[in-house]
C-alpha positions in Angstrom: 16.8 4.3 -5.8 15.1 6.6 -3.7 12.3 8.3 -4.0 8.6 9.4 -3.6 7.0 6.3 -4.1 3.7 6.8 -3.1 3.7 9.5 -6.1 5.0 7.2 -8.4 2.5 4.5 -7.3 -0.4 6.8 -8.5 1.4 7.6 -11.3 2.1 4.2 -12.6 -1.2 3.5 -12.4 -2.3 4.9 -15.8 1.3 4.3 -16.9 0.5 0.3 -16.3 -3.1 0.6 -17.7 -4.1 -1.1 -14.2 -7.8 -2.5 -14.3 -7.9 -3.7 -10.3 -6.3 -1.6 -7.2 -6.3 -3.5 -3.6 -5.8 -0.9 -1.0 -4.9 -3.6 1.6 -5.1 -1.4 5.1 -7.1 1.3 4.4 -7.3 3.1 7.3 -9.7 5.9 6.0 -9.9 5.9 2.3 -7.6 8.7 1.4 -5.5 6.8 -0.7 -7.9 4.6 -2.2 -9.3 8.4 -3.3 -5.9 9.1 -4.8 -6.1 6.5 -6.9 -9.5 7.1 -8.0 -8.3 9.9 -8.8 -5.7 8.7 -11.1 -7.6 6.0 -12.7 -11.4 6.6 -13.5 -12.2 3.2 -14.8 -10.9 0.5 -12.7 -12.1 -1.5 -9.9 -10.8 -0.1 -6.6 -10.8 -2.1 -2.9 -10.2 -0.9 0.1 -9.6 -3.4 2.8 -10.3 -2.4 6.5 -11.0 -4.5 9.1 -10.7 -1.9 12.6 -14.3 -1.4 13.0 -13.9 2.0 14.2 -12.1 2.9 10.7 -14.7 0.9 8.8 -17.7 2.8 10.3 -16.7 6.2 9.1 -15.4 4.8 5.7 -19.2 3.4 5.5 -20.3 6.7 6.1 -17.9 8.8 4.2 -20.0 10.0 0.8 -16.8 10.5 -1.4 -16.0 6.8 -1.0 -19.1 5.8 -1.9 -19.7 8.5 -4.8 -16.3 7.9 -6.4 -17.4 4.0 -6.3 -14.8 2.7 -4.2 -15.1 -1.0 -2.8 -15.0 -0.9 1.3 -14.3 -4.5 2.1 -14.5 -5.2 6.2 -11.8 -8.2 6.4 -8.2 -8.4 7.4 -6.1 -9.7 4.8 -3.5 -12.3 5.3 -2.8 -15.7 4.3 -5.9 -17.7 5.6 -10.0 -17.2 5.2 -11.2 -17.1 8.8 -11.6 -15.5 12.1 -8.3 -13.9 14.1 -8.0 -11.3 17.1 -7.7 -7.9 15.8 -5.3 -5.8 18.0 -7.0 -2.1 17.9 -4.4 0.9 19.3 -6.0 3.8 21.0 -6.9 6.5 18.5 -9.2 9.5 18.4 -10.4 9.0 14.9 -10.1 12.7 13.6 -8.2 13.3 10.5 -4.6 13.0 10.8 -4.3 10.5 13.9 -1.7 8.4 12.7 -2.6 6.1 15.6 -6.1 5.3 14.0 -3.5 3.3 11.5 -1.5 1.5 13.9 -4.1 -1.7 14.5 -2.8 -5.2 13.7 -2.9 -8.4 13.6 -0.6 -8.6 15.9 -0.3 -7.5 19.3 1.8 -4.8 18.9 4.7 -3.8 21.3 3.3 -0.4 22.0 1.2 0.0 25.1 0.1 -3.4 24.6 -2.3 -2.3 28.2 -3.9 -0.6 26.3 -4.5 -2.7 23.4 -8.5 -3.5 22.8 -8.8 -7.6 21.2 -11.9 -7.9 18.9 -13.0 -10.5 16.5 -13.0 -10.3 12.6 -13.1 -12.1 9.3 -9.6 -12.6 7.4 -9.5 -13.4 4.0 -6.9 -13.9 1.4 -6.8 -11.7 -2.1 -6.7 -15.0 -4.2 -10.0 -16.2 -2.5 -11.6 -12.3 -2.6 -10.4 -11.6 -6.0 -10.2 -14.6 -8.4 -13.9 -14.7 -9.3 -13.1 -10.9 -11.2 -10.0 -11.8 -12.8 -10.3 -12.2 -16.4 -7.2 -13.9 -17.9 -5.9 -9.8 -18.9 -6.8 -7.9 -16.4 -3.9 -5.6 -14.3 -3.7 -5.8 -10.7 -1.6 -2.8 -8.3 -1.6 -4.2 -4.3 -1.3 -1.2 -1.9 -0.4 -3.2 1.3 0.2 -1.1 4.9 -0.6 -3.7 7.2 1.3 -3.0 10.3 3.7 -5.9 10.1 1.8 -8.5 8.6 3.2 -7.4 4.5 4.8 -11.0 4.6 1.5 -13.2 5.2 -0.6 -10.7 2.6 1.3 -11.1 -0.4 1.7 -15.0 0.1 -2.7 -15.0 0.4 -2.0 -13.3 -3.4 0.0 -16.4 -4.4 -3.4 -17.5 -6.8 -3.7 -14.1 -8.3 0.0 -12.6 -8.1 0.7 -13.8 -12.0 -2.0 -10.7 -12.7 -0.2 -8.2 -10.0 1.7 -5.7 -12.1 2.8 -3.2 -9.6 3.0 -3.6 -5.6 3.8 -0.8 -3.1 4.8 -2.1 0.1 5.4 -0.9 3.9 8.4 -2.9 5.4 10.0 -2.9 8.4 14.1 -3.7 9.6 13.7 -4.5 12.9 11.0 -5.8 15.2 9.0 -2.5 15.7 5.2 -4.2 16.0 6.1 -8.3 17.2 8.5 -9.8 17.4 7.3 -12.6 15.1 6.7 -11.0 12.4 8.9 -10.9 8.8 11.2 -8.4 7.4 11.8 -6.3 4.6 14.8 -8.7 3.2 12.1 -11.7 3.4 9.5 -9.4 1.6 12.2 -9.1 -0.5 12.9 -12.2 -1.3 9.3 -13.6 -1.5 8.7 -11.2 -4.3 11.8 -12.0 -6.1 10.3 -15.8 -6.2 7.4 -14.1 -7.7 8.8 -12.8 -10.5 8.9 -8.7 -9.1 11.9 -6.5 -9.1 12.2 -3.3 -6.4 11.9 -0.1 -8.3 12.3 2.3 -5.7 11.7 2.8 -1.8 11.0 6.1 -0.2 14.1 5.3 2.3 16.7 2.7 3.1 17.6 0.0 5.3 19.2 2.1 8.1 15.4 3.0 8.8 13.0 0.7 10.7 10.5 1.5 8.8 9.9 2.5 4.8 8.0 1.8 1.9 9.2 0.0 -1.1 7.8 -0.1 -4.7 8.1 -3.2 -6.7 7.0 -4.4 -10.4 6.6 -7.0 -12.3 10.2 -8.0 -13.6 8.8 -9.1 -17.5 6.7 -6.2 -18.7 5.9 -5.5 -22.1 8.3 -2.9 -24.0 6.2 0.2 -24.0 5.3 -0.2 -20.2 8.9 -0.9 -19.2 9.6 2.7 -21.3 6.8 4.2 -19.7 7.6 3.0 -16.3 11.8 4.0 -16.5 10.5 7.7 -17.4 8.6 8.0 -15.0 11.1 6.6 -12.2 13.9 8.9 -13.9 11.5 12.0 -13.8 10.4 11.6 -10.1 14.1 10.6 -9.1 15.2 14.1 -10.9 11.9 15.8 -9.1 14.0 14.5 -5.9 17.4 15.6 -6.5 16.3 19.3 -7.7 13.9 19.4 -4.5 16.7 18.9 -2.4 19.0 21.1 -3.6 16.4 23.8 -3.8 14.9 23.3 -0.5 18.9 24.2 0.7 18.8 27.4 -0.8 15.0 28.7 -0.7 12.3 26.8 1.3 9.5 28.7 -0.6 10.8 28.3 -4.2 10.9 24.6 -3.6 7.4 24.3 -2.3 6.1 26.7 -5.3 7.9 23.8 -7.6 6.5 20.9 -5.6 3.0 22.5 -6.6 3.7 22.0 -10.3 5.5 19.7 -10.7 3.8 16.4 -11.2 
């Protein structure tokens, strides 16, 4: 089903009681804000390693007054020390290239590509010391290619993952090495998850896919299908009102949850 999944992320959040959020590829904050947002009490990380990013998230004061976790290592499936491959960006507020760094040396200008060093960790090693047997974990992953090697570094700590919002890509957009959405797919499927949603389809190179734990209690599975059917209907009726008036479909987009 398609769908706004980065809505229904947030909104899942309090749906799923989540204690734990891992915003794996922060970039500047703003979603790890978002979730804040939704979920006063829980234990939000953001993970950034481009040091460019990581200085102004150090410095933003909303970050740090809504008590949000800025952790400076890439996350992958090893503890150690890799190449971080930074893009070219101008670091102002909506520069999508400022979100573009990786792991790996990405096809894109690769001349102008800047190497530099940095810690990599795994979530199992960075997280099991806070895991009490209950507690509820959501990943947020947007790691430029490397989705794969993060969510195999939660092996230890996926049995307390609940909800996982993933960017995947179709074809070899970033390296050529790296893994694709059917073996993202298929890694979480071992794992026990099901897909709920994406926000596109496999015709696109790249989209984001939302996936959950495949046993959930009764209430939460209740709680979760509503909301799925709601924003799927938000969808639908957004569509077909955007086709006959662009300005009534934005006024509903500003009320509707």
């Amino acid at each position: 089903m398609v769908v706004n999944t980065q809505r229904l992320f947030v909104q899942l959040l309090s749906v799923m009681r989540i204690d734990t959020v891992c915003d794996v590829g922060s970039m500047d904050g703003a979603e790890a804000l978002r979730f804040r947002a939704a979920t006063r009490a829980a234990r939000i990380h953001a993970f950034e390693p481009n040091p460019a990013n990581l200085s102004l998230m150090q410095a933003n004061s909303a970050l740090l007054d809504n008590d949000i976790n800025i952790v400076p290592l890439a996350v992958t499936n090893y503890d150690g020390d890799a190449q971080f491959h930074v893009t070219p960006a101008g670091y102002f507020p909506g520069e999508s290239w400022r979100g573009m760094s990786s792991l790996y040396r990405r096809f894109d200008r690769p001349e102008l590509l800047t190497s530099v060093p940095v810690k990599t960790a795994r979530l199992d090693t960075v997280l099991e010391r806070e895991l009490s047997p209950d507690v509820r974990v959501a990943l947020w992953i947007d790691v430029e290619g490397k989705a794969h090697e993060v969510i195999e570094g939660a092996a230890g700590v996926m049995r307390h993952v609940w909800l996982l919002h993933v960017e995947v890509e179709t074809a070899p957009c970033i390296a050529a090495e790296q893994s694709f959405y059917p073996q993202v797919k298929a890694l979480l499927r071992r794992s026990g998850f099901t897909e709920l949603a994406t926000d596109g389809d496999s015709s696109q190179v790249q989209f984001n896919a939302l996936f959950v734990r495949s046993e959930l209690p009764a209430a939460v599975r209740l709680g979760v299908q509503r909301r799925l059917a709601l924003q799927h209907l938000r969808g639908s009726l957004g569509g077909a009102t955007r086709r006959i008036s662009p300005g009534l479909a934005r006024w509903c987009g500003s009320i509707w949850p």
